[in-house]
C-alpha positions in Angstrom: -31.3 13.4 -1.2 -32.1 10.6 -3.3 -31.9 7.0 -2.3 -28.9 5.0 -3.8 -28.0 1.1 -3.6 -25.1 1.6 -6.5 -23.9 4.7 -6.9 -21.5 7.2 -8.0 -21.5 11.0 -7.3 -23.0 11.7 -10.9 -25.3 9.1 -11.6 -28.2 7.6 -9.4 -28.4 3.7 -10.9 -31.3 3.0 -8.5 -34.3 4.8 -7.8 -35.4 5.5 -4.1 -37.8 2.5 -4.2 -35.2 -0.4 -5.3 -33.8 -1.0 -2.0 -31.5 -4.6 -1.4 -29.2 -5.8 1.2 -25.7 -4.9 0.2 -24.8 -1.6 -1.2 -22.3 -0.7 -3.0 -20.5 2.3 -4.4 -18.7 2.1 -8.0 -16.4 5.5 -8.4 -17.9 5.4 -11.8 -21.1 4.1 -11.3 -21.3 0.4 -12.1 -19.9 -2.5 -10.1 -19.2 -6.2 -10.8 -22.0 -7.7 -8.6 -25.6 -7.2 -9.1 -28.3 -6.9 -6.2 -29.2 -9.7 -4.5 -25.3 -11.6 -5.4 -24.9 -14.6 -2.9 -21.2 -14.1 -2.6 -18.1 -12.9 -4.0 -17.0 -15.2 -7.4 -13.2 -16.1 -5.9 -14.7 -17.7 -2.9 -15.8 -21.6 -1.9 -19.0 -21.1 -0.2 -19.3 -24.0 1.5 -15.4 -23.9 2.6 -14.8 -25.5 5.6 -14.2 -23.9 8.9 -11.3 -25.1 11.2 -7.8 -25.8 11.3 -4.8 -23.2 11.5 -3.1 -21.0 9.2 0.3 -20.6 10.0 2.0 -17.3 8.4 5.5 -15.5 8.9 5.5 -11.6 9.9 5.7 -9.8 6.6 7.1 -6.7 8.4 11.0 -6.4 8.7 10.7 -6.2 12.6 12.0 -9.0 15.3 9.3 -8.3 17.3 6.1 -5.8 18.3 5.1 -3.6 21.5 1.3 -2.2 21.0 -2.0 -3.5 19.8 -2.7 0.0 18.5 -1.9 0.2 14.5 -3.3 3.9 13.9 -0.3 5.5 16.7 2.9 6.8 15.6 5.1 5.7 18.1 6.0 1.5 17.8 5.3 -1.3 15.7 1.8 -3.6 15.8 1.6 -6.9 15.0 1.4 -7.9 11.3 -2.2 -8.8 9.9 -3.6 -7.2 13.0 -5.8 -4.3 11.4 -6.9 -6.5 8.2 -8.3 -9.5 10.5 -9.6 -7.3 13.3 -11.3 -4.3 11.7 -14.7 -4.4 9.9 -15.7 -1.0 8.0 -18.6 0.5 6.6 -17.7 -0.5 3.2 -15.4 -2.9 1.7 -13.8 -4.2 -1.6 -13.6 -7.6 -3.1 -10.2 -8.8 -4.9 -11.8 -9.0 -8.0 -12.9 -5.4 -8.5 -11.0 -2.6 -7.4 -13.6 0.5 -8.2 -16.2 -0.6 -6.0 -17.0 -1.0 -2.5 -20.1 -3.2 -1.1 -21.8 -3.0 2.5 -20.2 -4.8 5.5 -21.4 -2.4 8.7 -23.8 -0.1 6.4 -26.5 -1.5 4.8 -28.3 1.7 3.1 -26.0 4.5 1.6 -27.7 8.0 0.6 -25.6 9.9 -1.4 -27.0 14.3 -2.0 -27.5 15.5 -5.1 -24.7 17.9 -4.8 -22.0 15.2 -4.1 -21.5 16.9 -1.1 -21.9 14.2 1.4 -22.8 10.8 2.1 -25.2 9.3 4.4 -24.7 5.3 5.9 -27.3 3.6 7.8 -25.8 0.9 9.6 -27.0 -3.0 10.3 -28.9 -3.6 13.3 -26.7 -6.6 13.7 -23.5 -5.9 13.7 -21.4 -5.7 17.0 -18.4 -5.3 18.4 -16.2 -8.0 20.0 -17.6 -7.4 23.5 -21.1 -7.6 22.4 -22.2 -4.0 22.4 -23.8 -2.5 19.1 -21.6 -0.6 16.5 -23.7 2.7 16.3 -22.9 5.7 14.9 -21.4 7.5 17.6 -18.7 5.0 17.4 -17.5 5.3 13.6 -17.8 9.3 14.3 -15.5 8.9 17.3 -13.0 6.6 14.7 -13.1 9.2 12.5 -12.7 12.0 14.5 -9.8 10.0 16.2 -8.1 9.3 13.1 -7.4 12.8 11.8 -6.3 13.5 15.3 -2.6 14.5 16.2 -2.7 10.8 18.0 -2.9 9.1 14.9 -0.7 8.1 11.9 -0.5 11.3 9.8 -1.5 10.2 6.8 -5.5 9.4 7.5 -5.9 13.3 8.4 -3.9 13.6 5.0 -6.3 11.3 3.0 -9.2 12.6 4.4 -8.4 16.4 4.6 -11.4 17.1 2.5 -14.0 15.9 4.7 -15.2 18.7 6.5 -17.3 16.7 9.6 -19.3 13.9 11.1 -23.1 14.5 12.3 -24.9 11.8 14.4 -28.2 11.6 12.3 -29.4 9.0 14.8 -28.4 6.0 16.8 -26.9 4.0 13.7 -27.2 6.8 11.0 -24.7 9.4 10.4 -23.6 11.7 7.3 -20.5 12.5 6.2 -19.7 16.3 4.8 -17.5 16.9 2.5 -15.4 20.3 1.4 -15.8 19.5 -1.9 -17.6 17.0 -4.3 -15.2 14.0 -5.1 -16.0 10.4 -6.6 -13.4 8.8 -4.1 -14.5 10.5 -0.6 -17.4 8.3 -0.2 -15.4 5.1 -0.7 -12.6 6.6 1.2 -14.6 7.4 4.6 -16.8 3.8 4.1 -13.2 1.8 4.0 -12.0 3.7 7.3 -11.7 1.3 10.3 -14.2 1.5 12.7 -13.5 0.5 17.0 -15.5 1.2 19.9 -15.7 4.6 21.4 -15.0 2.1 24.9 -11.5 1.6 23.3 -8.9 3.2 25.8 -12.0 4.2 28.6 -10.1 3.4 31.9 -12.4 4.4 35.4 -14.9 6.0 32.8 -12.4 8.5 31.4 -10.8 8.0 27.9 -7.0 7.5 27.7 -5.3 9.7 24.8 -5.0 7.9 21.5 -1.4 7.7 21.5 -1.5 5.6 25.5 -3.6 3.3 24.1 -0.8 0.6 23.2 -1.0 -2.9 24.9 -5.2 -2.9 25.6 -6.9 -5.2 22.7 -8.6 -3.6 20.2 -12.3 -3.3 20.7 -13.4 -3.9 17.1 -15.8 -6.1 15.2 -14.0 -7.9 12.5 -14.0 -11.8 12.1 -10.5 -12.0 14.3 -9.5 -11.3 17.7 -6.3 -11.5 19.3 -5.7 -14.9 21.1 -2.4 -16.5 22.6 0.6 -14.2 22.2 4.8 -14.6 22.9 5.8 -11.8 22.4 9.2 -11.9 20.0 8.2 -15.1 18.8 4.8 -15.0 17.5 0.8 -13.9 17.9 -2.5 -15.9 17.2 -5.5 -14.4 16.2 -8.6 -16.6 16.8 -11.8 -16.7 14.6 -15.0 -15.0 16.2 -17.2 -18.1 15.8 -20.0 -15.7 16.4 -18.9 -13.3 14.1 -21.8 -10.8 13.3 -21.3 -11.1 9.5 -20.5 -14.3 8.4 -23.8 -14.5 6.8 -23.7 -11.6 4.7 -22.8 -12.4 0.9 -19.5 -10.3 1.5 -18.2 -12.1 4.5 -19.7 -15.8 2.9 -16.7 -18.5 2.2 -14.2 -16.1 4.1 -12.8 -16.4 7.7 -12.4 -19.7 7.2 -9.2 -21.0 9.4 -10.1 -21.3 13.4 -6.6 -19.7 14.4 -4.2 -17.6 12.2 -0.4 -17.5 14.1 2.0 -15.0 12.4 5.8 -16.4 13.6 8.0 -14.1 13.8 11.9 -14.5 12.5 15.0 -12.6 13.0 15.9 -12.5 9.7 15.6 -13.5 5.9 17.6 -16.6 6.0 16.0 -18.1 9.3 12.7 -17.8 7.7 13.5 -19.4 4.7 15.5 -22.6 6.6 11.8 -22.4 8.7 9.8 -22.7 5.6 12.1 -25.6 4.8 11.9 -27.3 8.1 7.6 -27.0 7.8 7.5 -24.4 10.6 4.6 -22.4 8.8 2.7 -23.2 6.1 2.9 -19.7 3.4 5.2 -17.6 2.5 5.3 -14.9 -0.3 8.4 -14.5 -2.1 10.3 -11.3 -3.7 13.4 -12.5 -4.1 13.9 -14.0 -7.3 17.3 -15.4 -6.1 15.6 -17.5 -3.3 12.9 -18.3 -6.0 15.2 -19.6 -8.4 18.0 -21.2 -6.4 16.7 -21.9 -3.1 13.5 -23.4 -3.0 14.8 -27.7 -2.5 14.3 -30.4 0.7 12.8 -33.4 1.0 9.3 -31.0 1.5 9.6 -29.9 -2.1 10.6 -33.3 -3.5 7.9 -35.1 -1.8 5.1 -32.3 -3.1 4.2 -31.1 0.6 5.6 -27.1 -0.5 4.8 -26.3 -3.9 5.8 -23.6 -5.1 2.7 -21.2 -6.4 3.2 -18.8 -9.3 0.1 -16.5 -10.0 -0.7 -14.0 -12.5 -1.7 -10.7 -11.4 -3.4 -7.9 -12.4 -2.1 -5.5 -9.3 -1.1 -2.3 -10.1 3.0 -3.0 -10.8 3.5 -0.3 -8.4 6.8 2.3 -8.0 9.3 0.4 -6.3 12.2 3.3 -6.0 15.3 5.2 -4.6 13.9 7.8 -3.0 16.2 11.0 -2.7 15.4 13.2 0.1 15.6 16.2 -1.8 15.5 18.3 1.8 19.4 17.5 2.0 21.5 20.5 0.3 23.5 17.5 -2.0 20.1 16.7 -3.6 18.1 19.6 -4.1 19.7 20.2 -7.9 17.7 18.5 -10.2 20.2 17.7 -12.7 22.4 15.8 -9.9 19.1 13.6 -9.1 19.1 12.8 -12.9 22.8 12.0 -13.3 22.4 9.5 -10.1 19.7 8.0 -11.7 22.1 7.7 -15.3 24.6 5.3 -12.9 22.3 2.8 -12.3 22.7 -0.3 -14.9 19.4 -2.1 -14.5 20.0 -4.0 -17.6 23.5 -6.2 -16.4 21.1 -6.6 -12.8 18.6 -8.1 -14.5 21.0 -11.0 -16.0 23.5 -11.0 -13.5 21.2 -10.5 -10.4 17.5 -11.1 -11.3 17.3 -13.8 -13.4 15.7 -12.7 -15.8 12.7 -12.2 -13.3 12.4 -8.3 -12.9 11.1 -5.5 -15.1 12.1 -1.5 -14.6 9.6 0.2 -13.1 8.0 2.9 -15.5 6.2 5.8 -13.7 3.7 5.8 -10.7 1.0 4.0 -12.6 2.1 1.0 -14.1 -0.1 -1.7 -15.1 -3.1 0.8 -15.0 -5.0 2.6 -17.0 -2.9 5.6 -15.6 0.2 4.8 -17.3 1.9 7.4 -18.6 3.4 7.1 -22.5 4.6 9.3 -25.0 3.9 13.2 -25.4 1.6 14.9 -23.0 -2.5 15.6 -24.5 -3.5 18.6 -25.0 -6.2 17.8 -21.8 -2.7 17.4 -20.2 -1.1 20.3 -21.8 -4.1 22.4 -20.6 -3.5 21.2 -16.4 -0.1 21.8 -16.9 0.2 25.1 -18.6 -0.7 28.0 -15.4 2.0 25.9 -13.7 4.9 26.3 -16.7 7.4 28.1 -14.2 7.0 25.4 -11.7 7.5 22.2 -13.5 10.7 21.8 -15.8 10.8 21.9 -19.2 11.0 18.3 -20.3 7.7 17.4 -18.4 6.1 19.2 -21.5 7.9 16.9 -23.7 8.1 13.2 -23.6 7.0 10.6 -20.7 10.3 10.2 -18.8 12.0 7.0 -19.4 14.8 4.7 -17.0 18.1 5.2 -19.0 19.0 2.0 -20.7 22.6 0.0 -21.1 21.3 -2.1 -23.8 20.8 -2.2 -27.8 22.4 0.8 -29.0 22.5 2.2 -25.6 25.8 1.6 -23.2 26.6 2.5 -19.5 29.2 4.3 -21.0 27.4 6.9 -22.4 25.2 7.5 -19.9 27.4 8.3 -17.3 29.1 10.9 -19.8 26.2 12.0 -19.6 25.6 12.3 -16.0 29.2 13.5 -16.3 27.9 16.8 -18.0 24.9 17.3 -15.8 26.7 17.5 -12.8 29.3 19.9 -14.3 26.6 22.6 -15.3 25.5 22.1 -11.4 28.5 22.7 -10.7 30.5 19.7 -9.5 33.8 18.8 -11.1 36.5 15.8 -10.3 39.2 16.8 -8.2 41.4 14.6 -7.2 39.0 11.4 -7.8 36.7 13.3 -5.9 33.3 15.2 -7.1 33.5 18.1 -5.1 31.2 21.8 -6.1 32.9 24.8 -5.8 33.4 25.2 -2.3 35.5 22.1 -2.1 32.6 20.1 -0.9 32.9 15.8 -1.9 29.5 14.6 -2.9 29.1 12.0 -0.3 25.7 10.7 0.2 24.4 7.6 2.7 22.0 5.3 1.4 20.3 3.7 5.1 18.8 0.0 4.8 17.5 -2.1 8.3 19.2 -5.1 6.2 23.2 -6.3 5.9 22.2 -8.2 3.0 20.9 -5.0 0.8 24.6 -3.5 0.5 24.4 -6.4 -3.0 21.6 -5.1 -4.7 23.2 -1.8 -4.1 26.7 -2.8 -4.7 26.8 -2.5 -9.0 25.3 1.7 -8.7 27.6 2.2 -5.9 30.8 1.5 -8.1 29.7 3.0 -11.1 28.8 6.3 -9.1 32.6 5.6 -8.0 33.8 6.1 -11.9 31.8 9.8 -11.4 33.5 10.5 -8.2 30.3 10.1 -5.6 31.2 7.9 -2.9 27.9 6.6 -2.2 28.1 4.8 1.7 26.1 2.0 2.3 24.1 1.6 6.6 22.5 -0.7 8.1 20.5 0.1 11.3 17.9 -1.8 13.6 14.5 -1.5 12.1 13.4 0.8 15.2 15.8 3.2 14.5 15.3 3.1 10.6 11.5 3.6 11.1 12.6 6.9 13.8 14.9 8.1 11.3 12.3 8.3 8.2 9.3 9.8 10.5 12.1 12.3 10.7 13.3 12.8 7.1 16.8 12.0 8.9 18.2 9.7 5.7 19.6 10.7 1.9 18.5 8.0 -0.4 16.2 4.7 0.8 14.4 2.6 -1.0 10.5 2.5 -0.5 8.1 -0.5 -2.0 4.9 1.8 -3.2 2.1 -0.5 -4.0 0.6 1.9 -6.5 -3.3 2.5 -6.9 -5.8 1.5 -9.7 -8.1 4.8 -8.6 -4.8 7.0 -7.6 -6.4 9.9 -5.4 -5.8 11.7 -2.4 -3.1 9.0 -0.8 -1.2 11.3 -3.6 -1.1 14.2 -1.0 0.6 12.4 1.8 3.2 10.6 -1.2 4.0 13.9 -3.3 1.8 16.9 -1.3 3.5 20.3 -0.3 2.0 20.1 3.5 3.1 16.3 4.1 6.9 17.6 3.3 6.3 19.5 6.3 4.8 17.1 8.3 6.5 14.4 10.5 5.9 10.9 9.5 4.3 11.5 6.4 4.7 9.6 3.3 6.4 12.4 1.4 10.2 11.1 1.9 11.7 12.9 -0.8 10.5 16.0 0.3 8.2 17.0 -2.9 7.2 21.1 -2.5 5.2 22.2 -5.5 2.5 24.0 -6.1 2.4 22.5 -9.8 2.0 18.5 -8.4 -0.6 20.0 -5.2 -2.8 21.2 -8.6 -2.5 17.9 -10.3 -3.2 15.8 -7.4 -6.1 18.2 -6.7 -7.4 17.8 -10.2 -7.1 14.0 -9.6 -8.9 13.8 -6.6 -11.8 16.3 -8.2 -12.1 14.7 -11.2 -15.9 13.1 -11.7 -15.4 10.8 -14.6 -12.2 8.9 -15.8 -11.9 11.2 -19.1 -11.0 13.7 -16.2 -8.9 11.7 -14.4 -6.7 10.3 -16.9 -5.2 13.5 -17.7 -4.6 14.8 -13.7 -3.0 11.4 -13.6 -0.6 11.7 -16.4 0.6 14.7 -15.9 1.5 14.7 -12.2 3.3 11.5 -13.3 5.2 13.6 -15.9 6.0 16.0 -13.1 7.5 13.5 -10.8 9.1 11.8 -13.4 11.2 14.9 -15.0 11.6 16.0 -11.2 13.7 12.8 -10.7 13.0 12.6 -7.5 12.7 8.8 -7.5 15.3 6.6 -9.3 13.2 3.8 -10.6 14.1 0.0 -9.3 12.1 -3.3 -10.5 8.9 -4.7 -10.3 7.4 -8.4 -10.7 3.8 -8.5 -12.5 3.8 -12.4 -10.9 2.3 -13.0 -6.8 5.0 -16.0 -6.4 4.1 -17.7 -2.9 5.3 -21.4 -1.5 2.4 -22.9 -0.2 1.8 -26.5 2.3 -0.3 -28.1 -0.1 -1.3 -30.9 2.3 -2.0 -28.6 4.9 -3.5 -26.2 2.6 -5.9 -26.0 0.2 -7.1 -22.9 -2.3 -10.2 -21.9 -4.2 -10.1 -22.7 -7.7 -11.0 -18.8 -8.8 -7.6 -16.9 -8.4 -8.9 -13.3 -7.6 -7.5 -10.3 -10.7 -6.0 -8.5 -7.8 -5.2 -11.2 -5.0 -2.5 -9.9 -2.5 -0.9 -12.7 -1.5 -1.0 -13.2 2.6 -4.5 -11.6 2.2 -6.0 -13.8 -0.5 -5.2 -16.7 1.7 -6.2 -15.3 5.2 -9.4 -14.2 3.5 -10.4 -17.2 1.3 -8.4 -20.2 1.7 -9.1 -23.2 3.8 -8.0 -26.2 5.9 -7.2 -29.5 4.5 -8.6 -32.5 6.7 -6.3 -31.9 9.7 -5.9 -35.8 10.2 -4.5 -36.1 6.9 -1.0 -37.3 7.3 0.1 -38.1 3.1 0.1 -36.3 0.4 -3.3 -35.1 -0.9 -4.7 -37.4 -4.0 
């Protein structure tokens, strides 16, 4: 093995004898911040500590019933695992290929890119004052990929193929097969105490472990809690790393409360009425038309627009192509045809929203134009599994504008669904069996049946009768772990370095697998290669292709209808409660940015801020 401070699979950057404090890994082997950096460029160092941050629950829940985030069953609070749990690596806001030493502060990577070695700080401890060592990531790993756990970290990590205790705080990773994102993914894991869940000296199963605090090492811990109304976490004022350059000007507020409301409206009237102090917004209704009080007029809530440079993300209808009605891939297309983004965007959005376009927008992913002949060459053993237009041009949203018209779209659809086989009887699409198409679009929200309102009634002039459900938010999560829906709509964040998350989203063995992330049910051996070639890929010339084409094969497969997306992070903020770093970060995320970075104003001051 050779001895690496920055480092990608291919490339050693440093020689066995440059050793520094804070390693990092850059997937393709360079990173912002050079040895020796004091501190991340977004952050005040010399931010004051103190005061509260007072945040509203950005989960559509009324309330929460474990402490555990990693178990199926229930809901955890919100914020809980980003303020509680330290890793072995982790990423600044301002970089998003790189990850620099929090627990680990040596990283050996083998010559064979076959596994990755962490040594881990002498300092850094757990909440109860016991050591992190290495037997306690292996047993967060090995609990993570369990049946306990949420599905999808045995899904990310499926290509790690152990753990071996090297010593007391060094361990090695192996991996199945070489891959520039394994050793980022398994130094971003969160790491808890092998103690967590030990009752009488015997270890509960994962999946009991709900109500005992976490045993972790982060800046956070839980403090006062009522429960259906809100949860503090409290600031470790002996927090192991608030030295270290990645942890400098962060962790700033004494107590973070996350208040929980019942529903959209109360929080906004609480915003209003100054009963928290941030809120991120994604409406661009309330934005526009909403936002007023004596709070706004006097300059107390301002309302903060910031440019990003986040990945846009896929914000979509998801058809469960599992269900009989959906499985045709020219009735997927013809719903998609009925949906008029254009008149949403003047009539609904104002003016605010963009279509989404593919999987990878705002990266250098995104898909355009016809396929290269690198992607020709991925696709090509795969031709009977992928249809024909993938080979063709990048799949496009249909338009109603310029020379294009609702009108001619759903003629359109019109002709698709005949040649699967569905005709108008009677005002009714119904197949050949006499069989309506009737399909049930399930929300946790009233409120949504207006944003779906417009597709509903021009799916009416095409004879689908398209029925709009609201359930409780416990019922909609039990119904998705189950596949038990026909269309919902799911916010994906999207990735700058898209990898093996792609096998839980899109991967034949997650459509088999209960509460996975593939919801619309994608089986094919053509997108498993292309996620595999992403994931395998050891320089970006390899990945671009892998990426474009599995985006071509989603995209023709229609088995997302694309919604909107915002390239804006809008937030109102207490601005004499308040106060932010100068630097906004390239890819701040909102709630985040300001539980990691921002700060306290003077709490005695009582007028508005000069």
């Amino acid at each position: 093995m050779r001895h690496w401070k920055i480092f990608s699979l291919l490339l050693a950057v440093l020689p066995a004898a440059s050793c520094w404090a804070d390693p990092a890994y850059g997937l393709w082997g360079s990173v912002r911040y050079a040895p020796g950096f004091e501190h991340f460029d977004y952050v005040n160092p010399k931010a004051p500590k103190g005061g509260e941050l007072r945040l509203v629950s950005n989960l559509r829940i009324s309330t929460f019933d474990k402490y555990n985030p990693f178990t199926i069953k229930g809901t955890a609070p919100a914020y809980l695992q980003e303020l509680m749990f330290d890793s072995l690596l982790t990423s600044p806001m301002d970089e998003t290929t790189a990850g620099y030493g929090l627990l680990a502060e040596d990283v050996q990577v083998a010559d064979d890119g076959l596994s990755v070695t962490f040594r881990l700080r002498p300092e850094a401890r757990f909440h109860n004052g016991h050591p992190v060592l290495a037997r306690d990531v292996k047993h967060s790993f090995d609990t993570l990929v369990s049946p306990q756990a949420l599905p999808g970290y045995k899904t990310m990590l499926i290509d790690v193929a152990g753990v071996d205790v090297l010593g007391e705080r060094e361990l090695r990773f192996r991996f199945k097969k070489a891959s520039r994102e394994l050793p980022l993914l398994v130094g971003t894991i969160p790491v808890f105490s092998h103690e967590w869940g030990m009752e009488n000296g015997k270890r509960k199963p994962f999946d009991e472990v709900v109500m005992e605090p976490p045993i972790a090492s982060g800046p956070y811990r839980i403090g006062p809690v009522r429960f259906g109304k809100d949860i503090t976490y409290v600031r470790d004022a002996d927090y192991w790393a608030r030295n270290l350059p990645v942890r400098v000007g962060t962790g700033n507020f004494d107590r973070i409360s996350v208040k929980i409301y019942q529903d959209n409206t109360a929080r906004l009237e609480a915003l209003k009425a100054g009963e928290f102090d941030l809120m991120r917004f994604y409406s661009a209704g309330d934005w526009a038309r909403r936002l007023y009080g004596k709070r706004f007029d006097r300059g107390e809530l301002v309302k903060g627009e910031f440019s990003s440079h986040l990945p846009s993300g896929f914000q979509s209808y998801v058809l469960n192509t599992r269900r009989p009605l959906l499985q045709d891939v020219r009735v997927r297309k013809a719903l998609g045809l009925a949906m008029d983004f254009e008149w949403m965007k003047r009539s609904m959005f104002y003016g605010a929203y963009e279509r989404v376009h593919g999987l990878f927008g705002n990266t250098r992913c995104e898909t355009h134009g016809m396929p290269s002949s690198e992607e020709l060459a991925l696709m090509e053993p795969w031709r009977s599994r992928i249809v024909p237009e993938a080979f063709g041009p990048m799949a496009e949203p249909p338009r109603t504008d310029a020379e294009h018209s609702l009108r001619d779209n759903l003629r359109q659809a019109k002709r698709l669904l005949a040649e699967a086989g569905w005709t108008v009887q009677g005002g009714v699409l119904r197949n050949a069996q006499g069989q309506a198409m009737e399909l049930e679009y399930l929300d946790t929200r009233d409120e949504g049946v207006r944003m779906l309102a417009p597709w509903m009634r021009n799916l009416e002039k095409l004879g689908i009768r398209l029925r709009f459900r609201a359930v409780d938010f416990a019922l909609y999560q039990q119904r998705l772990s189950k596949f038990d829906f026909d269309i919902i709509t799911i916010a994906y964040q999207g990735s700058d370095n898209p990898g093996q998350e792609f096998a839980d989203l899109f991967g034949s063995q997650a459509a088999d697998t209960e509460d996975s992330g593939n919801f619309p049910g994608v089986k094919n051996p053509a997108v498993d290669a292309m996620i595999g070639a992403m994931t395998s890929a050891r320089t970006l010339e390899q990945l671009l292709p892998a990426c474009h084409a599995l985006d071509r094969i989603i995209g023709h497969g229609h088995y997302l209808i694309p919604q909107w997306s915002d390239s804006s992070l809008r937030m109102v903020y207490n601005s004499w409660r308040l106060v932010r770093p100068a630097v906004v970060p390239a890819h701040a995320q909102g709630e985040r940015w300001a539980m990691d970075a921002w700060w306290a104003r003077d709490p005695v001051l009582t007028a508005p801020p000069p």
